[in-house]
N, C-alpha and C positions, 0 to 999 in steps of 0.2 A: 456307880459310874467309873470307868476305866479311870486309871492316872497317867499324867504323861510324865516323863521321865527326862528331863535334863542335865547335860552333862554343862562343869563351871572350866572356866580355864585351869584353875588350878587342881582339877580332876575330882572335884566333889560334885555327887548327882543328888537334885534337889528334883523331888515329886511332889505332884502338885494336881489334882481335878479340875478341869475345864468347865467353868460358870457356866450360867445361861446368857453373858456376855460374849461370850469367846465364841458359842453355838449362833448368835444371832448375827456376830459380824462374819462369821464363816457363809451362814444363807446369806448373808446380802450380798460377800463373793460370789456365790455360786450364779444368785439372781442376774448381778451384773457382768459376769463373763458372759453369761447365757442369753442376756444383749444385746453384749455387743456383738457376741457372731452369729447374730439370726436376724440381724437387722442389716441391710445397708441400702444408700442413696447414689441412685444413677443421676448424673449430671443432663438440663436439656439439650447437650449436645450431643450425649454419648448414647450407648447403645450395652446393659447389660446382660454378660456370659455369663452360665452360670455352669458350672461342673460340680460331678459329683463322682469325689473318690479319679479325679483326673478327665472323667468323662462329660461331655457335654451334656447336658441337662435339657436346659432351655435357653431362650433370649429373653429379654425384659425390657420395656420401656423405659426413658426415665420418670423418678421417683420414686420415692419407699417402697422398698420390698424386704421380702423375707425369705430367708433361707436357714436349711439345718446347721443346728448351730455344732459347736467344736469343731473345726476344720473339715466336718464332713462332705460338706458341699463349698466353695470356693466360689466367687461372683470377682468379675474383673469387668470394669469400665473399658470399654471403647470409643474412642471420641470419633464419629463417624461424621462430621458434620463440619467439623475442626480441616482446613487447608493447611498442609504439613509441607514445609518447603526443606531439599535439599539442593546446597551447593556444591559446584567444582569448582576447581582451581582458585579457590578463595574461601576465607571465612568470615563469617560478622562474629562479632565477638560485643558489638554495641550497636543498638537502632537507635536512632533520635524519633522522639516521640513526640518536640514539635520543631519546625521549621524554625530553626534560631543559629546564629553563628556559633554559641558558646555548647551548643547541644545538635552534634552531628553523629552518622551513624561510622563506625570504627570499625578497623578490620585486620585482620591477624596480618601479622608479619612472614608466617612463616611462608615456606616454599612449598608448591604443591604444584611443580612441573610434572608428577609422574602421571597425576589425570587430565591436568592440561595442554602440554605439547601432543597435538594430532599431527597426522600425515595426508596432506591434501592428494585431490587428483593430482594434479599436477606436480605430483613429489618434490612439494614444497611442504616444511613445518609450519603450524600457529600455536599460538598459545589461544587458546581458548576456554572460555570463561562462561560457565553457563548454570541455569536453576530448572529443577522441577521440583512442579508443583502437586500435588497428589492428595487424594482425601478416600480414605477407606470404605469402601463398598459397602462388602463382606467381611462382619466382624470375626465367624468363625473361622469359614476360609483364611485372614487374616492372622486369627490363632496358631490355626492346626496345619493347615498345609504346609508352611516353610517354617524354619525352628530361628532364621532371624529376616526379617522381612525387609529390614530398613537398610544391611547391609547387601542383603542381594539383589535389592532394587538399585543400591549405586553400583554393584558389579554390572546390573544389567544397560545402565545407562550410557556408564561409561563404553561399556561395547555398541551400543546401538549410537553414540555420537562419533565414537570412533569411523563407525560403518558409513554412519551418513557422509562426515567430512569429508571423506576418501573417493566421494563421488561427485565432490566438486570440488573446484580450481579455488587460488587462494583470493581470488578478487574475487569470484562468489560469496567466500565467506567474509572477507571482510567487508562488501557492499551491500550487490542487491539480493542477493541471494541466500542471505538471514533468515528472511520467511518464509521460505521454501523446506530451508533446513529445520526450520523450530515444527513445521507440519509434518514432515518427513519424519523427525526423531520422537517427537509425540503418536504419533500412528506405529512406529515399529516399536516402542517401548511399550503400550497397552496390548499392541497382540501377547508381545512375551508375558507380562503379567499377566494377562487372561491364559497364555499354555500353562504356569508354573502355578495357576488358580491363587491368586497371591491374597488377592482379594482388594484388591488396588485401583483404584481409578485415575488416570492420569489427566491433572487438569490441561496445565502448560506444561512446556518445553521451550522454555527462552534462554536464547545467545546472550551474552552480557559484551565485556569486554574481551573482542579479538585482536589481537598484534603480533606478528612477525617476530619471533624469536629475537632476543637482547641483540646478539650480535651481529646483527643485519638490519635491526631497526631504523638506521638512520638511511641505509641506501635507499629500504621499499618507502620510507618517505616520501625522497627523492623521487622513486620512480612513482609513486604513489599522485603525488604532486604533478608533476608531468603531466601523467594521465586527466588530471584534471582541467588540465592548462589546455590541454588537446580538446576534451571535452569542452569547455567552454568557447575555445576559439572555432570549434565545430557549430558549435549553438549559434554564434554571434553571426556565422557566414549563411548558415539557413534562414535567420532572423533577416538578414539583408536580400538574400534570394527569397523569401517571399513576401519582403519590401518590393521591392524590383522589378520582378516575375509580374506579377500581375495586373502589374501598371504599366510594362509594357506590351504584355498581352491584351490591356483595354485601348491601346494608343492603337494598335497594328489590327484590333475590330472595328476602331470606328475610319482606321485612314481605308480597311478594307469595303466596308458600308458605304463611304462613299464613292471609292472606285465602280464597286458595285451601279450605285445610286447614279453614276455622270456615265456610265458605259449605256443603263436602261436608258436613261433620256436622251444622248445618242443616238442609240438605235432607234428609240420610236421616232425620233424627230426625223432623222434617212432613212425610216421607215412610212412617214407623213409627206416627205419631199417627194419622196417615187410612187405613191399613190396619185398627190397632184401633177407630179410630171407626168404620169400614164393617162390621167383623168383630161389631164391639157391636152396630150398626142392624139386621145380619142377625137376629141373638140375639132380639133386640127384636121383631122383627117374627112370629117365632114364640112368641112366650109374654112378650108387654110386662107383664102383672105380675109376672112369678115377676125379670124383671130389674129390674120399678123397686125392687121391693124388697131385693134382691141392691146395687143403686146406694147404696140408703138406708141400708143397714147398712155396709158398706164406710165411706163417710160418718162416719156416727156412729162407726164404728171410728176413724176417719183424729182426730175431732173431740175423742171423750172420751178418748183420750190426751194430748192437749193440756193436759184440766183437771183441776188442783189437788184442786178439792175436788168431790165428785159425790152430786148428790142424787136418787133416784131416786122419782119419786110415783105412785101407783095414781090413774087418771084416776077412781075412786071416791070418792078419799079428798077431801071439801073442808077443812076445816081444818089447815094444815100446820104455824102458825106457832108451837102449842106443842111441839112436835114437835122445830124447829130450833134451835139455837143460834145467834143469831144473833150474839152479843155475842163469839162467840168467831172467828166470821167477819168482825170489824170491825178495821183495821188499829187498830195501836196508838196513836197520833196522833189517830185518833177517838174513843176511848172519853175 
């Protein structure tokens, strides 16, 4: 059996033949390197690459697999499953993990104006404040088309919210016009990641915290406020106009309804009088006494029911006035 040869510090060489101890712990090295890189475990989220000699190999499911062991084949986990958030113009540096005063989520101090100050439409600055959200597709794509993925997806972002902001005014961004932009900057962010085949799936695109540059903060306030003050007292005058409005729209239908209602009975009724009056002329014109007298008694009917007291005289008779009582026909106040 060979001997092995060792050198002492103070330059004496000591040889020596290797046991069948020294042989049995050398196989159990060799057994155990020769496991650990022929074995490994994909997580259930992830999604395993496997290369060989640099090259793509295969993909794997998760759980135990195997591959050639010494470095010859390479397996790398992919969390494909995993929602991967990055920010602008801020950092978390601490999440709270529950809802408690003493455990809230923390955030870097530092300045990060260079990706946050945009240039609105209306060449006005914001600081703007925004996340996406992303979860990898394509693990290879992921791999092998771009050499760092995470960095050229925030170059790409930051240009595609630049692009979007610029196309609208600074009350856009800081009101209603949020959701517009988070759809807009989502839509143009996955195209570019589908041309640079990044292998990227864009979930969101959300605005966080928008504000007016430090030094102008307290005017757009101001005007800010205003605006509001306007809006409301706009609200309050509509809210009164269609109080108002249509209760005197239901006052000027029914005084019209009746107008309407006293005009038709009007008419039909001088439409009912000149029927009779023609019906009468008819009458008339065939036998004019027998209706003047028929008029005149009618009349007199219509007349001596009105009166009190009725005295009737024979056009023979001339003396009437012993006859009458006069004195009892005189109010009491006169006699």
């Amino acid at each position: 059996m060979a001997k092995i040869r060792v050198m002492t510090g103070d330059g004496r060489k000591i040889e020596f033949s290797p046991g069948p101890l020294v042989g049995g712990v050398v196989a159990l090295l060799a057994v155990g390197v020769l496991g650990l890189t022929s074995w490994f475990q994909v997580e259930p989220d992830a999604v395993g690459v496997v290369t060989r000699f640099g090259r793509l190999e295969r993909q794997v499911e998760p759980g135990l697999h195997w591959k050639l062991p010494f470095g010859v084949e390479h397996a790398t986990s992919v969390a494909t499953k995993h929602v991967h958030k990055m920010e602008f113009g801020f950092r978390t540096i601490g999440a709270a993990r529950f809802a408690g005063p003493g455990d809230r989520t923390r955030y870097s101090d530092a300045n990060f104006g260079a990706e946050s100050l945009l240039l609105t439409g209306d060449l006005n600055a914001a600081e703007v404040e925004w996340i996406v959200q992303y979860r990898i597709g394509d693990p290879v794509k992921y791999l092998f088309r771009v050499a760092d993925p995470e960095e050229t997806l925030r170059d790409l972002a930051q240009a595609v919210m630049s692009l979007v902001i610029g196309d609208h005014s600074v009350l856009e961004v800081l009101t209603a016009g949020r959701r517009e932009i988070n759809l807009k900057a989502q839509s143009e962010l996955q195209k570019l990641c589908d041309q640079y085949e990044m292998g990227l799936s864009i979930e969101t695109v959300q605005l966080q915290n928008v504000d007016p540059p430090e030094a102008v903060r307290a005017s757009f306030n101001d005007v800010n406020q205003a605006e509001q003050e306007k809006a409301r007292t706009i609200n309050e005058a509509r809210q009164e106009y269609n109080r108002k409005i249509p209760l005197a729209q239901g006052e000027a239908a029914r005084l019209r309804q009746e107008a309407e209602g006293y005009a038709a009975e009007r008419v039909n009724r001088a439409q009912g009088e000149v029927a009779r009056f023609l019906a009468l002329a008819a009458e008339h014109e065939k036998a004019p006494d027998l209706l003047e007298r028929r008029l005149w008694l009618e009349t007199i009917g219509k007349v001596l029911t009105k009166l009190e007291r009725k005295v009737i005289v024979d056009d023979a008779v001339r003396g009437v006035l012993p006859h009458l009582d006069l004195a009892g026909a005189q109010p009491e106040g006169d006699k």
